[in-house]
N, C-alpha and C positions, 0 to 999 in steps of 0.2 A: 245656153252653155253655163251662164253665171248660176242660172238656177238648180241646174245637173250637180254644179261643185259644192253648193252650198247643202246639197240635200244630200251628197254624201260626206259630205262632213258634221252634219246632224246625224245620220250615222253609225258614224266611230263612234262621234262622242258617246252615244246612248250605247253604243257595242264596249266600250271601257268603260263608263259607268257599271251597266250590267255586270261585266265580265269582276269590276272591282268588288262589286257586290257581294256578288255570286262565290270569291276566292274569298272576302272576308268570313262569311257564313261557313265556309269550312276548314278556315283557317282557325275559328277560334277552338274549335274543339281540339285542330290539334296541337297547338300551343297549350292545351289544358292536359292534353295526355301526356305529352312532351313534360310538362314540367310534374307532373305524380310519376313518370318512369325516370327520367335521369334526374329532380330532386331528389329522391331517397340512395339513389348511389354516390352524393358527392355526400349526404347529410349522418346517411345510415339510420335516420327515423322516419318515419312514412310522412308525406306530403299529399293535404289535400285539397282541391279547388273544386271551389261549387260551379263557377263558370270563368268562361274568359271571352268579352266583347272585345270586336277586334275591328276598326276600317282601315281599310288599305287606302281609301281617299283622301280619308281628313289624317290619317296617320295614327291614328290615338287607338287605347287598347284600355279597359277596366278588366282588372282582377276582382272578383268577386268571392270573399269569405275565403282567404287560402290559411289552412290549418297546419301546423310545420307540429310533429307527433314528438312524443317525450323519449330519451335512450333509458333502455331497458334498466330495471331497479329503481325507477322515481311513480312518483302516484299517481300524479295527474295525470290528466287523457292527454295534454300536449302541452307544448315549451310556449309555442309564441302562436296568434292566433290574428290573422287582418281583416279587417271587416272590408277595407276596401282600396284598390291602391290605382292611379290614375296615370297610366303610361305615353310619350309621346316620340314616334317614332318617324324617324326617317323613311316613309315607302319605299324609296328608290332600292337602301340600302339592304334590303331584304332579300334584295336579289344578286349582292355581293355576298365577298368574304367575310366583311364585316358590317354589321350590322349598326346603325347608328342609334340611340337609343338619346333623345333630347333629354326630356324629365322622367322621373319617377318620383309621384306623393304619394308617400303611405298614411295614410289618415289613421290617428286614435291604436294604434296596434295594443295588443294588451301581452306582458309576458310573464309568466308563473314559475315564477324563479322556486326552485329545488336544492338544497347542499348549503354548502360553509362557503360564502364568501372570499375567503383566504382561503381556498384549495379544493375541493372536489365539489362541480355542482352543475346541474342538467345543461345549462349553457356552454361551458368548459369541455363539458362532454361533446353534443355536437359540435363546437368549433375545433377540437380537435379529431375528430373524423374529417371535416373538411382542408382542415391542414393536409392532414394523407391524401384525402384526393391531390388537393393541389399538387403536392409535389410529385405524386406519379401520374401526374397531366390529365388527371380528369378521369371521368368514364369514360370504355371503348364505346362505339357505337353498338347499340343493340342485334342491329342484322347483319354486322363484323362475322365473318367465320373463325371458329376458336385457333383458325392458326395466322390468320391473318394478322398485319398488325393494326392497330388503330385507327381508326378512321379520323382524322382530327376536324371537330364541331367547329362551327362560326366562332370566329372573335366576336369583340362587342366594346363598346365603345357608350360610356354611359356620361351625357356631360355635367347633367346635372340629378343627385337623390336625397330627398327629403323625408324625414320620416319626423312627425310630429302628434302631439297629443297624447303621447305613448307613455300608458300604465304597466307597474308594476304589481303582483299581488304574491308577497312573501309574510308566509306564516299569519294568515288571515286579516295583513295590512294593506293595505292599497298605496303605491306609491309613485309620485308623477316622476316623467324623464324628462331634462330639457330636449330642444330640439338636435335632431341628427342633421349636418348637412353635407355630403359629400360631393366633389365635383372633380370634374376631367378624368375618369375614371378610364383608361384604356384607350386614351388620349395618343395620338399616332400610329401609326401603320402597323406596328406591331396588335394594339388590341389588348382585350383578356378574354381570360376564359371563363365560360360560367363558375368553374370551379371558384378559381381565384377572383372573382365579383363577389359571389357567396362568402367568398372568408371575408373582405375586405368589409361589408355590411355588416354580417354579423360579428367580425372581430368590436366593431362600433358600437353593435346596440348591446354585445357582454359587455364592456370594459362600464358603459353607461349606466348601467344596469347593478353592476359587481359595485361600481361606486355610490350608487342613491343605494343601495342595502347596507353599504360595509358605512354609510356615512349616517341610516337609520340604528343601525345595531349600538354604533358608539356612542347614538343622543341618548339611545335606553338606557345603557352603561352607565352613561353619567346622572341620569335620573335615580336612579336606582343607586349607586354610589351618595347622591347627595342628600337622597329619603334615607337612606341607612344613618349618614351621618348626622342628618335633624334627629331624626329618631334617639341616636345615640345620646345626643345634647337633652333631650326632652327626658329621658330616661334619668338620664345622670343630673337635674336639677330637680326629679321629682325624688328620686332617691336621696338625694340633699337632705331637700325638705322634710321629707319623709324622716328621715335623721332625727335634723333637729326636732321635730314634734316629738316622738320619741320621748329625745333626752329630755324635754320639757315636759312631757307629762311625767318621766320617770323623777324629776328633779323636784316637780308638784309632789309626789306620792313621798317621797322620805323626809317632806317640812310634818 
């Protein structure tokens, strides 16, 4: 009997392993399709992932290479660009309302800043497309019928997001960001929504961004101010000079 119990509880176990396996493997693809269809509706510039690993066991998820595209009128192929970003999730909660989301590291991200600092610039752009999402609650659901109303998506619940090593490259300079660190993010029953996750991050990495440019632009300013003003000094005693040699050879010529 004891051997009956134990050899179906070797079993499960290998029947939920399997089975967890087996839902990771097609889970990542649609967590990847998922995030290129309702990314571009909260962002309004096209979003793209090369993959996304995903266990339901251990809980953990990598994004792989996710491309976030430029709003129309800027040059570059895209805004912001991750080479790799290291998620740890809650299993259980996958299967709630809300979704638990422990860490996110974004490693090294690189962002190509576009515009004026003080007022219109690629970043400013998509965070204010994601503002509108937010406040008209998001995208509908895709397979919504056009009279239906909304289907409203999982909350999410992010406790802790890191985002570190993050370059800057405006007007062919390279410039580091300190670290991002956000936490409790949709912390209580209430939640967020991706929308308002999405603002909440990238309000962070513009504002971080807007200030390592607007705080490079002003050291140039004052380089360039202060070479003017040596310059001006160096001018104005060669011209001196220049003077007096001058009046001293003119004063040689009439002895």
């Amino acid at each position: 009997m004891r051997k009956i119990f134990l050899t179906i509880i070797i079993v499960l176990a290998v029947l939920i392993v399997a089975g967890g396996i087996t839902m990771s493997f097609f889970l990542g693809p649609i967590v990847k399709t998922g995030m290129e269809t309702v990314g571009p509706k909260i962002t309004q510039v096209s979003i793209n992932v090369e993959a996304v690993d995903l266990s339901l066991l251990t809980g953990s998820a990598k994004i792989k290479n996710l491309v976030v595209g430029n709003p129309e009128g800027y040059k570059a192929p895209h805004a912001i660009s991750v080479g790799s970003a290291a998620v740890g999730v809650n299993p259980l909660s996958v299967l709630s309302d809300k979704i638990v989301i422990r860490s996110v590291r974004v490693e090294a991200p690189e962002i190509t800043f576009e515009g004026n600092p003080f007022s219109g610039n690629n970043l400013n752009t998509i965070l204010k497309n994601v503002t509108a999402a937010t406040k008209s609650g998001g995208p509908a659901a895709t397979n919504a019928p056009a009279k239906a109303p909304a289907k409203p998506g999982k909350k999410l619940e992010v406790d802790d997001f890191f985002i570190t090593g993050a370059k800057v490259n405006f007007n062919g300079v390279t410039l580091p960001l300190p670290d991002i660190h956000l936490t409790d993010l949709g912390k209580g029953s209430e939640g967020i929504t991706a929308a308002d996750l999405t603002r909440r991050i990238l309000d962070a990495l513009t504002s971080a961004t807007i200030k390592a440019v607007a705080s490079a632009a002003t050291d140039v300013g004052k380089d360039v101010g202060k070479l003017s003003k040596d310059v001006g000094k160096s001018l104005g005693t060669n011209v001196s000079n220049l003077g007096k040699s001058l009046g001293s050879l003119f004063k040689k010529s009439t002895n």
